[in-house]
Backbone bond lengths (Angstrom), bond angles and torsions (degrees), N, CA, C in turn:
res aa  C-N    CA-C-N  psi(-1)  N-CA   C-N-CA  omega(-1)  CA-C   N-CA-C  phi
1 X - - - 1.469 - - 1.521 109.39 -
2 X 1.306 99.85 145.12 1.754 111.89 -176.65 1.496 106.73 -46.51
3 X 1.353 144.71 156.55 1.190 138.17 129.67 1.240 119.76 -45.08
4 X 1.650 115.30 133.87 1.200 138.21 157.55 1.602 141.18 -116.87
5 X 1.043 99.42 161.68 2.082 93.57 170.97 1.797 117.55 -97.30
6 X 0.857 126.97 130.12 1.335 133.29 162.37 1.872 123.29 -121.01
7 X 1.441 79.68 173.59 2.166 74.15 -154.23 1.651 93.27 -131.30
8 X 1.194 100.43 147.41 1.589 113.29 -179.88 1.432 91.40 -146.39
9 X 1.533 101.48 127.20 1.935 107.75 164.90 1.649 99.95 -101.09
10 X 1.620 112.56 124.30 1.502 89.21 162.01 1.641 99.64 -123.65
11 X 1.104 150.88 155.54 1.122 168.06 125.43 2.031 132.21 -38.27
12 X 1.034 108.59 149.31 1.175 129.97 -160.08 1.584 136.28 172.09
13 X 1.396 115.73 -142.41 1.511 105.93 162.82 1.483 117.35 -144.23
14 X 1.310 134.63 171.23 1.462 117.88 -177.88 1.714 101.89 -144.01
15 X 1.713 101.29 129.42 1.478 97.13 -145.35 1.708 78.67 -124.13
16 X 1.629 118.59 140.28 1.364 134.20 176.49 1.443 116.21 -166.98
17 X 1.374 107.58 122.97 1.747 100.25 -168.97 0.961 113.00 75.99
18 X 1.584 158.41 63.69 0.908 157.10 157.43 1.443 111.49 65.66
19 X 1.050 145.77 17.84 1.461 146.58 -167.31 1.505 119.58 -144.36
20 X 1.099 125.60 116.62 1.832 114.93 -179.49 1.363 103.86 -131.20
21 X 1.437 95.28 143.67 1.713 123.94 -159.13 1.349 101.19 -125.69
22 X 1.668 113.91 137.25 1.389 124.85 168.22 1.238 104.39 -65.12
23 X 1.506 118.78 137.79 1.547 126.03 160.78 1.456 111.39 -148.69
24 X 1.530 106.18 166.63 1.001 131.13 -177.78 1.595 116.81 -111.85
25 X 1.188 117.94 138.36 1.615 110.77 -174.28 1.324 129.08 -147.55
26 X 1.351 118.45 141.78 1.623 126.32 -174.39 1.836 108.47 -49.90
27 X 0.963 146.89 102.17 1.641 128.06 139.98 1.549 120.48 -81.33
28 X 1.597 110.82 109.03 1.531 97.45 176.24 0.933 102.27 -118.14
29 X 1.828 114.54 156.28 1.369 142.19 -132.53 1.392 88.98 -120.55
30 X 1.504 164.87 81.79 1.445 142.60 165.39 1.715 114.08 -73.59
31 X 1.164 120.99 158.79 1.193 119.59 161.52 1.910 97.29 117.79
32 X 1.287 97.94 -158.65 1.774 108.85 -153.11 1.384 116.87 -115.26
33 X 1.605 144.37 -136.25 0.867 142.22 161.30 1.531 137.12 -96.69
34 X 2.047 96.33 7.30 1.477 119.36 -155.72 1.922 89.72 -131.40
35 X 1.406 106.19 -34.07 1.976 80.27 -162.41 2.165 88.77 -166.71
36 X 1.155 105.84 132.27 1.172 109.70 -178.91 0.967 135.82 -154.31
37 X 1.391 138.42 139.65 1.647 118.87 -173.22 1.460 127.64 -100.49
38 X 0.992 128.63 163.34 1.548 146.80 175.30 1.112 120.11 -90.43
39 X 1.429 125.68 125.50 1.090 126.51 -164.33 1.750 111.40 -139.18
40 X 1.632 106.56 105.12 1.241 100.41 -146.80 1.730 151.62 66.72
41 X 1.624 103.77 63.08 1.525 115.30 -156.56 2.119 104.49 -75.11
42 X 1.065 88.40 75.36 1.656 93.55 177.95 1.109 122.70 -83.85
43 X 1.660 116.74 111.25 1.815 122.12 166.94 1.321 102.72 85.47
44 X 1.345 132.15 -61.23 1.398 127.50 -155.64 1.138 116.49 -111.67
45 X 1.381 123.54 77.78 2.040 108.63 -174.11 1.424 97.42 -77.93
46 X 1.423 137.20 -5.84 1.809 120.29 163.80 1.321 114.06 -91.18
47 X 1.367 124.16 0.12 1.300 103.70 173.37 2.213 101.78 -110.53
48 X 0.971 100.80 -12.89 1.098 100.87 157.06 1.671 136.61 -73.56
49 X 1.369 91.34 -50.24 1.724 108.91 165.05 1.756 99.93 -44.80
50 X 1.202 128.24 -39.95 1.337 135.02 -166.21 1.439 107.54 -77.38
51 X 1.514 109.63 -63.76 1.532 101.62 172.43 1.765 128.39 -58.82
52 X 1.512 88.87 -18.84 1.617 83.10 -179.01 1.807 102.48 -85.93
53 X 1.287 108.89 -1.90 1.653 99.03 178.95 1.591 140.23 68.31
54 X 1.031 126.86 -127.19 1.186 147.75 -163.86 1.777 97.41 -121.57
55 X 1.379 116.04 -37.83 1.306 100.67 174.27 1.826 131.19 -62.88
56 X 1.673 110.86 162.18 1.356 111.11 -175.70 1.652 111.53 -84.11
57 X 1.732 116.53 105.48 1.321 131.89 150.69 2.016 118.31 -9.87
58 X 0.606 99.77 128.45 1.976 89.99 -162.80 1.351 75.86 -97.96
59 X 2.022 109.52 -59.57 1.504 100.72 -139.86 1.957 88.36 -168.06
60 X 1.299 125.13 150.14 1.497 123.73 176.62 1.606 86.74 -120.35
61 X 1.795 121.72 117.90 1.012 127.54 -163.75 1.796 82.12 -116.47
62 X 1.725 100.19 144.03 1.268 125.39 -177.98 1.329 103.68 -105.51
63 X 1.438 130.72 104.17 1.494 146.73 157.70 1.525 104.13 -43.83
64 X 1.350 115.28 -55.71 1.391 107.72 159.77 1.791 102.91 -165.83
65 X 1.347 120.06 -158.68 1.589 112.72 -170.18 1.691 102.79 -113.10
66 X 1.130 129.59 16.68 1.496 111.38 159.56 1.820 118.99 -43.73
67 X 1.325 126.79 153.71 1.191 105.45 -167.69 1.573 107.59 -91.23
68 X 1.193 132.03 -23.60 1.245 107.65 162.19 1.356 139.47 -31.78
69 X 1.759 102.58 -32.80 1.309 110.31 -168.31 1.283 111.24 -81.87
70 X 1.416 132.91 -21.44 1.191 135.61 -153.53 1.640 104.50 -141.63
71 X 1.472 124.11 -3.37 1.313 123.49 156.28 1.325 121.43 -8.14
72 X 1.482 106.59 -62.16 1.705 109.38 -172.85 1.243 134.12 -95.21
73 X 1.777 100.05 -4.18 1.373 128.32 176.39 1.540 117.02 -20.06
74 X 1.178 111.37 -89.19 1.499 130.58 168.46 1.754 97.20 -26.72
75 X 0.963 107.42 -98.76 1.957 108.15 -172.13 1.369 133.06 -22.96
76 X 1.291 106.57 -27.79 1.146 123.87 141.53 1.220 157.57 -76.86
77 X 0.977 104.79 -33.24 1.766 146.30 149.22 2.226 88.46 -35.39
78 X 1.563 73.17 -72.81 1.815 74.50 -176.99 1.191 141.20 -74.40
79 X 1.481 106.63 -5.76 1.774 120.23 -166.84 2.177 88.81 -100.88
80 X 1.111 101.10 -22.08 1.478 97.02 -178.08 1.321 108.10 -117.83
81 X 1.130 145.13 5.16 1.494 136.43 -175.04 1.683 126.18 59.54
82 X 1.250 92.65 43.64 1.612 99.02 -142.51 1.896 92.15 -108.91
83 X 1.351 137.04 146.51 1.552 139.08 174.61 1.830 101.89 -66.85
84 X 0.914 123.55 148.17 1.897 138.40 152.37 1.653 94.28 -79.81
85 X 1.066 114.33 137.14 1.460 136.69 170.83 1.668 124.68 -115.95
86 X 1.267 101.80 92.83 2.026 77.73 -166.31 1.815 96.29 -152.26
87 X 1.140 113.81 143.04 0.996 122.13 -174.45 1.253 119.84 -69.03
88 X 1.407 127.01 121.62 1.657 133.68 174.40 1.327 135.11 -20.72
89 X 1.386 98.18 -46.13 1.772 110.92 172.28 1.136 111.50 -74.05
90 X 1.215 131.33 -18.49 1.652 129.48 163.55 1.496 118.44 -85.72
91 X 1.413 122.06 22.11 1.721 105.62 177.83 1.413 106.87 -99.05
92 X 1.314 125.66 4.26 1.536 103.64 152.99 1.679 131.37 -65.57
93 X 1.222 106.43 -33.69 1.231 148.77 138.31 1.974 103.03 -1.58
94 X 1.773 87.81 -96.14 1.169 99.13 171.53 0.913 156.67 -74.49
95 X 1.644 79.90 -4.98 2.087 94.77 165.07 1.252 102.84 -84.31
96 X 1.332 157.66 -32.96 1.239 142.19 158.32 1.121 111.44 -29.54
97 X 1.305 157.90 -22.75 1.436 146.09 -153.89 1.231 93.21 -130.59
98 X 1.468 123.31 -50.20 1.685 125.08 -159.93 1.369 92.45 -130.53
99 X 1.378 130.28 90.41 1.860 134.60 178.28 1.439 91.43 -91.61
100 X 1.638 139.88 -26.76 1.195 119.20 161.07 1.152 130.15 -88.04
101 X 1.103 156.09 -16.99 1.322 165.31 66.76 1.351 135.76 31.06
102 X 1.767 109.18 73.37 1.758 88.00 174.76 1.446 123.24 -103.23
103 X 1.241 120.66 164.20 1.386 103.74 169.46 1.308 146.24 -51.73
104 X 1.652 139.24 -177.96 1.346 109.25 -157.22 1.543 84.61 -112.74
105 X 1.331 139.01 -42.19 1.309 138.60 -167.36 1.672 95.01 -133.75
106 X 1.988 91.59 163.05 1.434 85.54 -177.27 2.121 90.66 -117.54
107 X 1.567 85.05 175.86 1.345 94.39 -166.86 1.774 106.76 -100.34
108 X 1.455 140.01 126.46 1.289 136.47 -174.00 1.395 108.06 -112.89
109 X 1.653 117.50 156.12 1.089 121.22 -162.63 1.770 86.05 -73.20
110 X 1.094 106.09 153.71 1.918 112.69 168.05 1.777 108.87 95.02
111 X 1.306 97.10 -15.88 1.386 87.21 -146.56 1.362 111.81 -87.93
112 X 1.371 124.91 158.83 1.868 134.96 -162.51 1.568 108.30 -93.38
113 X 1.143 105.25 104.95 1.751 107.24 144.57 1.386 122.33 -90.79
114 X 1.468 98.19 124.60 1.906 92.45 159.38 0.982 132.62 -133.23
115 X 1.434 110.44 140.53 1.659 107.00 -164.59 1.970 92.76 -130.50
116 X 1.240 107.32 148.95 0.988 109.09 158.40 1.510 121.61 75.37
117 X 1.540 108.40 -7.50 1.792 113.16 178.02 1.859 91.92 114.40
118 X 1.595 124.91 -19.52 1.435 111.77 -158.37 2.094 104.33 -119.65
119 X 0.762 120.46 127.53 1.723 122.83 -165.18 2.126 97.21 -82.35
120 X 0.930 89.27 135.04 1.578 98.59 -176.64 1.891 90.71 -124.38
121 X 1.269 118.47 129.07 1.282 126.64 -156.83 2.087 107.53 -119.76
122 X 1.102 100.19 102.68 1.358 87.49 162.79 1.432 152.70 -58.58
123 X 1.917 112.68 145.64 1.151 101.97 -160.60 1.645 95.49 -124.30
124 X 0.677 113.15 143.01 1.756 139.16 -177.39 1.408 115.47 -75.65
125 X 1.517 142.22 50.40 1.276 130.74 -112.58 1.940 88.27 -139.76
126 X 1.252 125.91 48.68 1.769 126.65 173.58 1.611 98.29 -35.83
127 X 1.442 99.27 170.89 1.411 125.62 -168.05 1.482 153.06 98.55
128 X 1.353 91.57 -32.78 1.640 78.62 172.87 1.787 83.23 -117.88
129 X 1.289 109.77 10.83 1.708 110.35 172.85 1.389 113.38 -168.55
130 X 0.943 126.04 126.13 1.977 124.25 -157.07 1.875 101.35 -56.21
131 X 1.276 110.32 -17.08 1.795 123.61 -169.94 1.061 93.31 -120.70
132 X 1.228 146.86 9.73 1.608 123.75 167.92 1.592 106.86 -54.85
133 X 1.782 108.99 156.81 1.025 107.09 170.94 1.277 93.27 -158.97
134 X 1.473 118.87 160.48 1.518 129.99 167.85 1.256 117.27 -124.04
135 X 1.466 116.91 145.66 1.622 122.49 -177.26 1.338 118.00 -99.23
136 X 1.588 122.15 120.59 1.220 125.72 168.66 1.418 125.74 -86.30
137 X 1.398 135.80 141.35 1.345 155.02 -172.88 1.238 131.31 -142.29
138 X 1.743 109.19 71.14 1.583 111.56 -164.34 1.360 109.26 -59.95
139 X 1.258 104.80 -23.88 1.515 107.92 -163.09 2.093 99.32 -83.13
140 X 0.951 118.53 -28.42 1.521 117.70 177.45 1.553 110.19 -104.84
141 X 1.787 112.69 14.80 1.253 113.88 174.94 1.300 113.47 36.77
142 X 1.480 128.00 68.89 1.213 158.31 -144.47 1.232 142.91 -163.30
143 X 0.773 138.21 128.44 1.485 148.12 -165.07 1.376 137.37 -144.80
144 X 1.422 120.59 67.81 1.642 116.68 -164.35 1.542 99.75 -105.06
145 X 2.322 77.53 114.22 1.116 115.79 -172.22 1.700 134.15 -84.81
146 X 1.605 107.61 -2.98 1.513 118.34 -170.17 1.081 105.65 48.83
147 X 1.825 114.52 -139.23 1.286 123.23 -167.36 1.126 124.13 -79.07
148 X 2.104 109.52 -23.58 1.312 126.74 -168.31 1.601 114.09 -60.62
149 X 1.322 137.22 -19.47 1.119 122.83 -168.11 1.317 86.80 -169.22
150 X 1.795 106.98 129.59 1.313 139.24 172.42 1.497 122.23 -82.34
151 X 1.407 130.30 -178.58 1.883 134.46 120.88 1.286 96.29 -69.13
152 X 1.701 126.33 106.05 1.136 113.12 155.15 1.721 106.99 139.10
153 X 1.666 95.77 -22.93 1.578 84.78 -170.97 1.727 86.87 155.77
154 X 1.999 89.47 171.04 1.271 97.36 178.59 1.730 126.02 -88.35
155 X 0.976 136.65 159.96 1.696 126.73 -176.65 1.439 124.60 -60.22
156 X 1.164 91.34 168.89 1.503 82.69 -173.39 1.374 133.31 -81.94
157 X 1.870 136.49 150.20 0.933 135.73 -162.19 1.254 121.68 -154.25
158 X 1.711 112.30 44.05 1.500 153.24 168.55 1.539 112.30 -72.62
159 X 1.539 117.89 -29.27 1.388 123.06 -151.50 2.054 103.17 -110.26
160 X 1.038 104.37 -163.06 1.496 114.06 -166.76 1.576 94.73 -87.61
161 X 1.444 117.19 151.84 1.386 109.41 -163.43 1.531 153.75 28.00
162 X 1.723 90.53 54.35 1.713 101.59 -151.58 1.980 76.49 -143.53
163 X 1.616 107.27 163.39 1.168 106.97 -144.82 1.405 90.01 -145.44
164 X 1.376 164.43 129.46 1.620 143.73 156.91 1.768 95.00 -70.91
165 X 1.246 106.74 -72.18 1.606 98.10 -159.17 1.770 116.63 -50.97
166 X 1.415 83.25 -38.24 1.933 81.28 171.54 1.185 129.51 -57.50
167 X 1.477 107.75 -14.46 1.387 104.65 -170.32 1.236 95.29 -73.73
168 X 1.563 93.61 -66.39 1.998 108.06 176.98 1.194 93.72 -17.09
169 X 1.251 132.66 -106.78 1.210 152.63 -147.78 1.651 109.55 -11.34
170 X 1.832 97.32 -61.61 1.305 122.48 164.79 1.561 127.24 -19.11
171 X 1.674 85.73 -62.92 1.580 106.74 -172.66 1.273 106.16 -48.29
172 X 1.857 96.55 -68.42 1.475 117.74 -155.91 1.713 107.23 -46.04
173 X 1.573 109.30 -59.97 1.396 104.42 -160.59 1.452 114.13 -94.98
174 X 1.502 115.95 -4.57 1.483 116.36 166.00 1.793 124.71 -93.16
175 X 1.245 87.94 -11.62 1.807 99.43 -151.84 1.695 109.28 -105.20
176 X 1.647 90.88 -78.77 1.610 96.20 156.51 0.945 147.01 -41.18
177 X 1.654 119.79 -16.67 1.322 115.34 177.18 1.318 124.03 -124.97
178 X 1.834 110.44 34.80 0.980 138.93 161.82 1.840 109.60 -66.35
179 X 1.266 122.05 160.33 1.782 102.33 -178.78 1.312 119.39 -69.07
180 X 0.829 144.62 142.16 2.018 142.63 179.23 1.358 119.64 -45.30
181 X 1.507 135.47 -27.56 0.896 79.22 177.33 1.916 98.32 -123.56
182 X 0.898 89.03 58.35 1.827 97.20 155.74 1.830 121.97 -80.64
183 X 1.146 76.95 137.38 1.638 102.93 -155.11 2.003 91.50 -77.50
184 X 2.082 97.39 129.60 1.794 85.72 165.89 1.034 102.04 -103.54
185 X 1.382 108.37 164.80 1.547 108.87 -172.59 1.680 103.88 -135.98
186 X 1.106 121.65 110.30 1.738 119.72 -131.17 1.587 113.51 -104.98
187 X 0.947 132.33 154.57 1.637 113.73 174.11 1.619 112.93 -69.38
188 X 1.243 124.24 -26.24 1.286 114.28 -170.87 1.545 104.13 -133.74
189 X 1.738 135.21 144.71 1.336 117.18 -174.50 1.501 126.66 78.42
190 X 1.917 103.61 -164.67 1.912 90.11 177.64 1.113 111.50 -112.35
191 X 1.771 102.60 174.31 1.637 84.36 178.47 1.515 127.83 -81.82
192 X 1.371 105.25 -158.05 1.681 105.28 172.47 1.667 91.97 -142.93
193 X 1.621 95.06 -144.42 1.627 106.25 -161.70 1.566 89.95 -132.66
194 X 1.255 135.66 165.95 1.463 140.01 144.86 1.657 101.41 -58.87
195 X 1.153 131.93 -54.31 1.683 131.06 -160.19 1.891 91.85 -76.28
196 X 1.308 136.46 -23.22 1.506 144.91 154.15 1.459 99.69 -24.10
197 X 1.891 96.53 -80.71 1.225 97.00 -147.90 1.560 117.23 -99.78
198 X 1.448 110.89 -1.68 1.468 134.28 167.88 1.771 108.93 -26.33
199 X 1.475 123.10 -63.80 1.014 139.95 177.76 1.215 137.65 -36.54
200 X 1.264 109.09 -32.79 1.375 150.18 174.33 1.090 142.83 -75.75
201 X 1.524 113.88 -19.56 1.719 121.83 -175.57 0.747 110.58 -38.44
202 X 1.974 121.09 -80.34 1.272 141.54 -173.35 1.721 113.59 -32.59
203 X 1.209 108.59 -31.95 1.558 105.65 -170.68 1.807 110.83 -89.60
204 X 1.230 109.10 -11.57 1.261 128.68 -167.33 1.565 102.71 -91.48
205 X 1.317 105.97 -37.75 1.678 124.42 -173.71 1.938 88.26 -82.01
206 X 0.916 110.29 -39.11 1.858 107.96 -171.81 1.342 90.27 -73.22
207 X 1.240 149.00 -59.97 1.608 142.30 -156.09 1.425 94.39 -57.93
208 X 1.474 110.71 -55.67 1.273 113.76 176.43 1.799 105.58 90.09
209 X 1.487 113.11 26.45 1.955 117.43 -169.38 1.895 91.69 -108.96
């Protein structure tokens, strides 16, 4: 069977700077009926462990190291035998949440995952986290975007190691000029399109959030 995407919201809270906030969050599932990856293991490694099934764990890829995103990382990591994937510039990041625990490989701008017969390509994407990154999937006309890019705008960059112009930056020359109508597929909420949110920079750069 073709490769596909599947979606799991699990819930929790996401705590930075002295302050923690209830949230809700994307887990997407890529891959087939034989072996697939994780993308962003948030709050729940048993209800994830569940949706991913009987199939073989490739890899639990880190969008970036806020701890929401990677809460369940480890438990899963261990209940499936599966690598942590997360980009270098984010392990200060992730040592806040997991100081015993590091990841098993790191993630590079360019670089190829494949799961399932289809290459999902990394993107190098600073700002709302010095290691954010987003995964491209021409072939699933796809785009899992983490925190870096919303419906609505770019993420946020209010908090400790978070950037406004970097994000921009991010957006503009990694994001936007992907083809239109590739689908984002977001860490938090629904998705949108690149040709969605294309329109918009300039007004996003004027709010200045």
């Amino acid at each position: 069977m073709a490769a596909r995407i599947e979606h799991l919201v699990t819930s929790g809270t996401f705590s930075l700077d002295g302050g923690t906030w209830d949230v809700d969050n994307n887990v997407w599932i890529v891959g087939d009926d034989h072996e697939v990856i994780v993308i962003d293991a948030a709050h729940d490694a048993e209800a994830i462990a569940v949706a991913v099934g009987g199939r073989t764990l490739r890899a639990i890829v880190c969008t970036h190291a806020h701890n929401d995103h990677i809460d369940a990382a480890p438990a899963l990591a261990e209940r499936a035998g599966a690598p942590i994937l997360l980009h270098p510039d984010d392990l200060p990041l992730w040592k806040q949440t997991h100081p015993d625990k590091a990841p098993d490989a790191e993630l590079t701008d360019g670089q190829g995952l494949t799961v399932a017969g289809i290459e999902l390509t990394v993107l190098h994407t600073p700002g709302h986290a010095p290691g954010a990154v987003c995964l491209y999937a021409p072939a699933l006309t796809a785009l899992f975007s983490g925190d870096t890019l919303f419906a609505g705008g770019p993420g946020a960059t209010g908090r400790s190691y978070s950037h406004f112009p970097t994000i921009i930056e991010s957006i503009r020359d990694r994001l936007l000029t992907l083809p239109g109508d590739t689908v984002v597929h977001t860490g938090h909420g629904g998705t949108t399109t690149v040709a969605a949110e294309a329109p918009h920079l300039q007004e996003w750069i004027g709010r200045g959030f």
